[in-house]
C-alpha positions as CSV (number, residue, x, y, z in Angstrom):
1,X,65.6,2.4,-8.9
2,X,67.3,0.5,-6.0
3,X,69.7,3.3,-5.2
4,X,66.6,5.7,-5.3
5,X,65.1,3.2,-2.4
6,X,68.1,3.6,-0.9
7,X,68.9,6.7,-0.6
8,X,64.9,7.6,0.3
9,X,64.9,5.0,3.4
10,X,68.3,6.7,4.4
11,X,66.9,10.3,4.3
12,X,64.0,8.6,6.0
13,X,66.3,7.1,9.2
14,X,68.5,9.9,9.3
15,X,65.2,12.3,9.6
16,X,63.7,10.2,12.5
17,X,67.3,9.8,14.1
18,X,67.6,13.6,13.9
19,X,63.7,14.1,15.5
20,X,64.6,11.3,18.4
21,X,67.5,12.9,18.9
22,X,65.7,16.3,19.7
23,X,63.3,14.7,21.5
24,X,65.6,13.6,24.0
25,X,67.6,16.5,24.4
26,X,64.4,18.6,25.3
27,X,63.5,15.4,27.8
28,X,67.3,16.3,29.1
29,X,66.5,19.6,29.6
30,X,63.2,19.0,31.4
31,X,65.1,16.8,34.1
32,X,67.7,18.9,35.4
33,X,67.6,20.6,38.2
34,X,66.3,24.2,38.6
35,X,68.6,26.9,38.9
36,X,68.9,28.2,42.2
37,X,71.3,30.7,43.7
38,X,73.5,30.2,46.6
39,X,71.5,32.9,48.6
40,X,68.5,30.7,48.1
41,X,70.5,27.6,48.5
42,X,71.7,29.3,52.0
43,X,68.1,29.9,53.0
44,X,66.8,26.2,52.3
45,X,70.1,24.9,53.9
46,X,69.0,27.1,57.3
47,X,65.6,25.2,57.4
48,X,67.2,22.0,56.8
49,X,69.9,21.7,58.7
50,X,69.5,22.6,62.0
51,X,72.7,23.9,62.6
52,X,73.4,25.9,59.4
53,X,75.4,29.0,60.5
54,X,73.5,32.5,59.7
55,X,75.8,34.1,56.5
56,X,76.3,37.9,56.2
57,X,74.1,39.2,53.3
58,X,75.9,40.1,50.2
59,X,79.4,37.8,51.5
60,X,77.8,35.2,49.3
61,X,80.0,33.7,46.3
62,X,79.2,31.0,43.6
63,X,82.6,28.8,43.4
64,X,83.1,26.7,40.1
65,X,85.3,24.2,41.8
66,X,85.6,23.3,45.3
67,X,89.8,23.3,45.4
68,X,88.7,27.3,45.4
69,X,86.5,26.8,48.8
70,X,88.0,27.0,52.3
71,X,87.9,23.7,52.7
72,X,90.2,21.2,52.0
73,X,87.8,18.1,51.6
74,X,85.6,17.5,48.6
75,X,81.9,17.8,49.0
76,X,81.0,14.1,50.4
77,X,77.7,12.7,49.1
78,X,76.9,10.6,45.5
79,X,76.3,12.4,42.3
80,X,77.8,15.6,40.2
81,X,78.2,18.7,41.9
82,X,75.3,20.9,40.9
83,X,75.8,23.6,43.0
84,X,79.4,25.4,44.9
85,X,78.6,28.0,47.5
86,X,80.8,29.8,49.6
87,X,79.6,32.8,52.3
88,X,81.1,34.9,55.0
89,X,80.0,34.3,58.6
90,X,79.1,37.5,60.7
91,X,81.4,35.8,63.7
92,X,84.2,35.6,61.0
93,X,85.5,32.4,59.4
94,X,83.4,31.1,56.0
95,X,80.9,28.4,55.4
96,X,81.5,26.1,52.1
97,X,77.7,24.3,50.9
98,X,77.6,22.4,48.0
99,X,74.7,20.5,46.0
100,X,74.8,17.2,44.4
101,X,72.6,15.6,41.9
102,X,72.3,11.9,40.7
103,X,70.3,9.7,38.7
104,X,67.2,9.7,41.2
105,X,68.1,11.8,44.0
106,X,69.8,15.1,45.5
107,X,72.3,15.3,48.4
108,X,73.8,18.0,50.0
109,X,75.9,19.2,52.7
110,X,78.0,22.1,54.0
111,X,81.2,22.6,56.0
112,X,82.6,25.3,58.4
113,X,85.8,26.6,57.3
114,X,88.0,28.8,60.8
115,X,89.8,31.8,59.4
């Protein structure tokens, strides 16, 4: 009979172990960011910074690390690289942006790369 407890209050804890753990991962999900694509990115980037450099439509490339940018500095600013941009400049040379997310708060930032 004990072992019967047992095992019941076990399949009990595991069951509402599993459910919390769902319910977390879908509270996860909620909080991260929103996807956005560097064409996007560019556009907000050209309202927010003042001088953000116009970028030639279609010369616009997602980067998965930042040793692929132009640059040779990592993007500055607290939290995990969200977002790696890279675009062609119609006056020639590049722009690298990047955005960066952290516990309660986004930064971002961009730099121009010479050819």
């Amino acid at each position: 009979m004990f072992l019967y407890r047992s095992l019941r209050h076990s399949a009990l804890a595991f069951g509402l172990a599993a459910a919390s753990a769902a319910a977390s991962a879908a509270a996860q999900a909620d909080d991260a960011p929103k996807e956005v694509s560097c064409e996007a990115l560019a556009q907000s980037f050209g309202k927010t910074y003042f001088a953000f450099p116009e970028i030639k439509p279609g010369k616009v490339e997602r980067l998965v690390s930042w040793r692929a940018a132009c640059t040779e500095k990592p993007p500055k600013g607290d939290g995990n690289v969200y977002r790696l941009c890279q675009a062609d400049l119609p006056e020639g040379g590049q722009v690298f942006y990047w955005l960066k997310t952290g516990v309660n708060n986004e930064s971002s930032g961009y730099e121009i790369c010479d050819e």
